[in-house]
N, C-alpha and C positions, 0 to 999 in steps of 0.2 A: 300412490298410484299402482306401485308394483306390489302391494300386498291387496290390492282389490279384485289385478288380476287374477293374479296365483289362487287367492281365495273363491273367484268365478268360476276357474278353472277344476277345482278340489270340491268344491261341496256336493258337486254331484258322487261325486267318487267316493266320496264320503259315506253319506248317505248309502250307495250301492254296498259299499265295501261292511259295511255296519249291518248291513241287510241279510248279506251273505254272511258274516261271521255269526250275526243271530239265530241262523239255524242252527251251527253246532250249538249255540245257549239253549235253545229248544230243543235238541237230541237230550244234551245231558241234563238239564232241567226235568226233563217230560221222565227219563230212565232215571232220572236219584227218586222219583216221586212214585216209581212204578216199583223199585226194590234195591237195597245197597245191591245183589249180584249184579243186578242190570246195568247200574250207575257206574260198578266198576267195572264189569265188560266194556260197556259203550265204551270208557273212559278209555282204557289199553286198547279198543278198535280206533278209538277217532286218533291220538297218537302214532300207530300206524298211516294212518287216513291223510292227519296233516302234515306228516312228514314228508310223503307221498306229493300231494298237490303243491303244496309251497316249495318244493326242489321245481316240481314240475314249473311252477310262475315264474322262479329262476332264469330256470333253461331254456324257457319261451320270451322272455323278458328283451331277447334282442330287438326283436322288431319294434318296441318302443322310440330308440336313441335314432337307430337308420332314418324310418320312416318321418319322427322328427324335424330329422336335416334336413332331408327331402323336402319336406314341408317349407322349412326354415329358407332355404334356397330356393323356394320357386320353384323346386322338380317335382311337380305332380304327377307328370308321366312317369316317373321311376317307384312311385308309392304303390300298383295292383301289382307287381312283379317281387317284391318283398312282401307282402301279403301273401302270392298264391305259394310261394316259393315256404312260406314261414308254413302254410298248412301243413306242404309236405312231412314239414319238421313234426308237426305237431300230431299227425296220424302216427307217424315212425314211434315219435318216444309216449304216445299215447296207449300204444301198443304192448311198448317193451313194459312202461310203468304196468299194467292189467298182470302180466308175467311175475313182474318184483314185486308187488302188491302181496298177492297171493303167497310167492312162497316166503316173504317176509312174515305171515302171519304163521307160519310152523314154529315159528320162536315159542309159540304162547304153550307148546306141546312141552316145551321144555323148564320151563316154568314154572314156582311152586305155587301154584295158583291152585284158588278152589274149583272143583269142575264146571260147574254152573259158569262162573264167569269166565271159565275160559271157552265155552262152549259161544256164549254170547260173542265175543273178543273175535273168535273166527270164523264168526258167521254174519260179523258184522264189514268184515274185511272182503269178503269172500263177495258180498253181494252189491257193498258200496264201487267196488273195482272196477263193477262193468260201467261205472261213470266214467273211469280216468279217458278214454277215447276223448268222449264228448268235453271234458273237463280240457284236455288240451286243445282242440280247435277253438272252443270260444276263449280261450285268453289270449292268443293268435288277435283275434279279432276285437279281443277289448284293446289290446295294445294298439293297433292300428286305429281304433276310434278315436281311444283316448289320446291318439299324438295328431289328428285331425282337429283337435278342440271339439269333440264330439263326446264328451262323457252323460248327458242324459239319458239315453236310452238304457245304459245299465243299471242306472242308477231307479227309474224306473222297473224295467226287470226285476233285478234284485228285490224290489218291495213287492210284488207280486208273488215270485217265486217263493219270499220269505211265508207269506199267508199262505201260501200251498203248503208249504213245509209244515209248516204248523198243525193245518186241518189232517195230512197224511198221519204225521204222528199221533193224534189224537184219535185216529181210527184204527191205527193199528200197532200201537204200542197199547195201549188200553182194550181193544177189542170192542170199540162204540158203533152204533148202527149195525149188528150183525157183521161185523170184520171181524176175523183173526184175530185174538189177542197174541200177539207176537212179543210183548216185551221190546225190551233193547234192541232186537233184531229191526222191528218195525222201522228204529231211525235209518236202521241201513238204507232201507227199499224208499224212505223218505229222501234220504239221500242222493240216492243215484236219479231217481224219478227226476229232480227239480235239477238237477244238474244237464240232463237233457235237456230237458224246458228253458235252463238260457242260453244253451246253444239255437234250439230253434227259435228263441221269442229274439233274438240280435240280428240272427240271420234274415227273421220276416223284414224286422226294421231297417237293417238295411237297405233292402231291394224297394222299401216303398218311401224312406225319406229321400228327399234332393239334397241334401249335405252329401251324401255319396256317390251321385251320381260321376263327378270329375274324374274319381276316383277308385272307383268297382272293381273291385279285384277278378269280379270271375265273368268277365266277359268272353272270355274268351278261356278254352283249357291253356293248358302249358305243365308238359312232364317235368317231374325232378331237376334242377339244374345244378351240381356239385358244387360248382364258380359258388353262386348265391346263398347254398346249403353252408358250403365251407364259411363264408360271411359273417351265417347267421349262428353256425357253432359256436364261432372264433369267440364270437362275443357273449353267447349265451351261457357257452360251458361254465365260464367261472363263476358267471352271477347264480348260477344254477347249484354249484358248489357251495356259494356262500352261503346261500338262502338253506342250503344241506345241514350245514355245518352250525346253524344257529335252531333252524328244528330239532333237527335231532337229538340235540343237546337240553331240548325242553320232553321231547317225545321221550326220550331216554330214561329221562328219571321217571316215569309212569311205571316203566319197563322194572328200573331198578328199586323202586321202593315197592314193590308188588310184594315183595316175600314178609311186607312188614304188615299183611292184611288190608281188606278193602276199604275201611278206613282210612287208611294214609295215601288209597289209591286215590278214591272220591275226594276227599280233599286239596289234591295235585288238582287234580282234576277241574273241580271248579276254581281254586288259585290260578290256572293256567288258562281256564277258558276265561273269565272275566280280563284279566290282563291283556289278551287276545283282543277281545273286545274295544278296552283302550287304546291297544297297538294300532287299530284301525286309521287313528287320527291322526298320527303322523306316518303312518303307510300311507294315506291319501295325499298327504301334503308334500309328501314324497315323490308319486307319482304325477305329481302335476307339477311338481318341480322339475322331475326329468324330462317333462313335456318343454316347459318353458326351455329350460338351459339349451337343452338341444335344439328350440327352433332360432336362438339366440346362436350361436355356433352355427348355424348351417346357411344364417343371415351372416357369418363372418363379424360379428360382433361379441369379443372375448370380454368388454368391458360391463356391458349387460348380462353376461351369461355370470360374470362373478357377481355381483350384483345381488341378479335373482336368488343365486345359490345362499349368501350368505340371508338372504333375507328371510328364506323359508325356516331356515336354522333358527334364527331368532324367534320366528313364531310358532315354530315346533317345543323350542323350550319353556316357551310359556304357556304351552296346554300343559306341557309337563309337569311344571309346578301345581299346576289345579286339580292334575290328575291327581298328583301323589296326595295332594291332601285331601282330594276327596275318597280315598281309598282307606286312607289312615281313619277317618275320622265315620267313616260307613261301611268297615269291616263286616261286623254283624249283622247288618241287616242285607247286604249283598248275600253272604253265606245262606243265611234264611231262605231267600229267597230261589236257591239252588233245590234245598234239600230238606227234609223234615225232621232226619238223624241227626239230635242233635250234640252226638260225639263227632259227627263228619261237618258239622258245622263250625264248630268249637274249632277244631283243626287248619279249617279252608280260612274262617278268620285271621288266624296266627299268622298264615303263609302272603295274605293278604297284605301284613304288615311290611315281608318282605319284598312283595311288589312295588307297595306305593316307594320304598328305595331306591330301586333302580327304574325310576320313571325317567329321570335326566338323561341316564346314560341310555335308555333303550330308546326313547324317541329320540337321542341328538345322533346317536348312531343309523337308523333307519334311515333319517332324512338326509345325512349327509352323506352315504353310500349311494343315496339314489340322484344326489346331484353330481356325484363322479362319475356315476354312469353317464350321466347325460354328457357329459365329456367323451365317450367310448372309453373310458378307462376303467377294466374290471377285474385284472389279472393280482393288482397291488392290493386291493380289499377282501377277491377271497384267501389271499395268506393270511391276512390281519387276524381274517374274522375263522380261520382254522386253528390261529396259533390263541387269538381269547377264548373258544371257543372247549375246544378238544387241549388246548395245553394248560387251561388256567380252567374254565370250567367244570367241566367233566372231572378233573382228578382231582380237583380241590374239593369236587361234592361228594365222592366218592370216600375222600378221608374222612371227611364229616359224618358224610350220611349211612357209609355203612361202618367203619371204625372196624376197618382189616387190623387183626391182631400180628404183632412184631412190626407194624410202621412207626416212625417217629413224627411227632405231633397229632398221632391221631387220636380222639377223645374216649374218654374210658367206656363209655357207651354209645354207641350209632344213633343218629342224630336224625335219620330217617330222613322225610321230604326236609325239614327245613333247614339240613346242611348242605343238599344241592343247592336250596334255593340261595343259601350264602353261597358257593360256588358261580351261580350264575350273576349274581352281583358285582361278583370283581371281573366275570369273563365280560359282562357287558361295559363294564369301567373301560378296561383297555381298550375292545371296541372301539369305545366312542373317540375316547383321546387320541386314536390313533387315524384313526379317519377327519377327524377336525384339521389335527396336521397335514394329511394326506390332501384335503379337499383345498387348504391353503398353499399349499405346494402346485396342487396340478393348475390352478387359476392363476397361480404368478405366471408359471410356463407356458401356457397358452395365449395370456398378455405377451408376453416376452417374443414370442415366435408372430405374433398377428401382423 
């Protein structure tokens, strides 16, 4: 019964989240098939890009768990004032991110990159940014649908906007119908374009389905409120960190094997977007799990909220296992299907191998971070996931993959992308095991106090 709901609840999300992660497969699909420059520009643009949004999904992530309760409890009335209040949030850091965006992209000045791709790289940064505004309001918004039991609508969206994405690129990465041949550039303006479009195509849909009417956030205006701002910080800042601190650490190595040629950039590149792509499937199962636990908790029922939690975990690891073998066992022909270089294919394969490895530990960790959140508890998982992350990660790919001369253990020769990619293997190890414990811990306590 409780994996029917959970499952009613996710396939939309699914589906949407799938939707939206297929345009970046369509940026860098369309730009490895336009030129390796392009493929490695996009590749070190969209790294920026997703490091970028996914802090941002973080830090907006509050108004999921609140609005929830809310739900959970029977306070509808208290659901359009964490809404209006969550926008505020999201204009402000919508804002500041358009600012970081930008001058995060003078990195690539510094960098031993070829000029051409770094030309592409900051010009793909520079024009996808003016999305980040609109890219914060509508997550604001998806989180309040999606904790109403409202997730179709994006889910539709997203397949829409995915065809728009698609047709943009093809007119102007390629220069078809008398457009611009732009190159890599073109997914930029593809980019920002469709990002608009689901802010508008949410916003129409709200105003004309009657699922929202109970609960309309913009009936009425209402300034800034600190009280409610401070709320939604409290909770948003660390999930925002975490969600930092596990991009970065994949956006990073794009950064860091750049000096090893475009080659080893393109194949990061598709190794990290396709995994992306699977990520989708227990990020959805995720978030409709942080839906459930929380309207479970704000019904005052700590016995269903653990329950649902462990249940979702269970079915997150057994996508897991089909992932990993479906990646193992269809390396090649995924790579192919990226790129037509096939020195950059031959690579993205390899790295392949290393994803389908940490498929256990990366989907048992997503899902079971986002059923602690459904608890309000977010301050214990972004340490975890700073100290797998940035303390076991990062340094450990770094010994590997650039092999600093005078360290001990590190290999006689730099090991390039696929010594991060061991690095990110054991940061998401600990991850996971340490959040499993964690999500066992905070559901006894919560029984315990009910």
């Amino acid at each position: 019964m409780e994996t029917r709901s959970l499952l009613s609840l996710a396939w939309p999300i699914l589906i949407g989240q799938l939707a939206t992660i297929g345009m970046s497969v369509t940026d860098v699909a369309m730009a490895g098939h336009a030129s390796a420059a392009d493929l490695a520009g996009v590749s070190l643009g969209v790294s920026i890009w997703n490091m970028t949004i996914l802090t941002l999904m973080g830090l907006l992530m509050s108004v999921n768990p609140m609005v929830a309760h809310h739900v959970g409890a029977g306070e509808l009335d208290a659901v359009p004032q964490v809404v209006r209040q969550g926008m505020w949030k999201a204009l402000g850091v919508g804002l500041l991110a358009f600012v970081l965006a930008n001058l995060a992209a003078q990195v690539f000045d510094a960098m031993d990159i070829e000029p051409a791709v770094r030309d592409v790289a900051k010009r793909f940064v520079h024009v996808s940014s003016f999305g980040l505004p609109a890219f914060t309001c509508y997550r604001v918004l998806y989180g309040y649908s999606t904790s109403i039991n409202q997730t179709k609508p994006m889910m539709v969206i997203a397949l829409i906007a995915l065809l728009l994405n698609a047709l943009i690129n093809w007119l102007l990465v390629f220069g078809n119908w008398g457009f611009p041949r732009l190159g890599g550039v073109g997914c930029a303006w593809s980019t920002m374009l469709c990002v608009w479009f689901h802010l508008a195509a949410l916003l129409w849909w709200m105003r004309v389905a009657p699922a929202y009417r109970h609960t309309w956030p913009f009936a009425r205006y209402e300034g800034p409120q600190w009280s409610m701002l401070r709320s939604l910080l409290k909770l948003g800042v660390p999930i925002g960190i975490t969600y930092f601190a596990e991009t970065s650490a994949f956006s990073l190595i794009a950064l860091l094997v750049a000096k090893f040629g475009s080659a080893q950039v393109g194949a990061h590149a598709i190794a990290l977007n396709f995994t992306s792509l699977t990520f989708m499937v227990p990020l959805s199962l995720g978030l409709a799990l942080l839906t459930r636990v929380g309207q479970s908790l704000g019904a005052g029922d700590a016995h269903a909220a653990r329950f649902r939690a462990w249940v979702g975990v269970g079915l997150t690891l057994v996508f897991a296992v089909a992932s990993a073998l479906g990646m193992a066992l269809f390396r090649h022909a995924i790579a192919s299907a990226y790129t037509s270089d096939a020195v950059v294919a031959a690579l993205a394969a390899h790295l392949l191998v290393f994803a389908a490895l940490f498929q256990l530990s990366d989907c048992s960790q997503v899902v079971t971070s986002c059923a602690i959140r459904g608890y309000k508890v977010t301050r214990a998982p972004m340490v975890l996931h700073l100290a797998a992350f940035w303390g076991f990660s990062l340094p450990l790919g770094c010994l590997l993959g650039l092999a600093p001369q005078g360290l001990p253990f590190a290999p006689a020769e730099p090991m390039a992308a696929q010594g991060f990619w061991i690095g990110l293997i054991v940061g998401l190890t600990v991850a996971a095991a340490g959040l499993l414990l964690m999500l066992r811990k905070v559901a006894r306590k919560q029984l315990a106090s009910a």
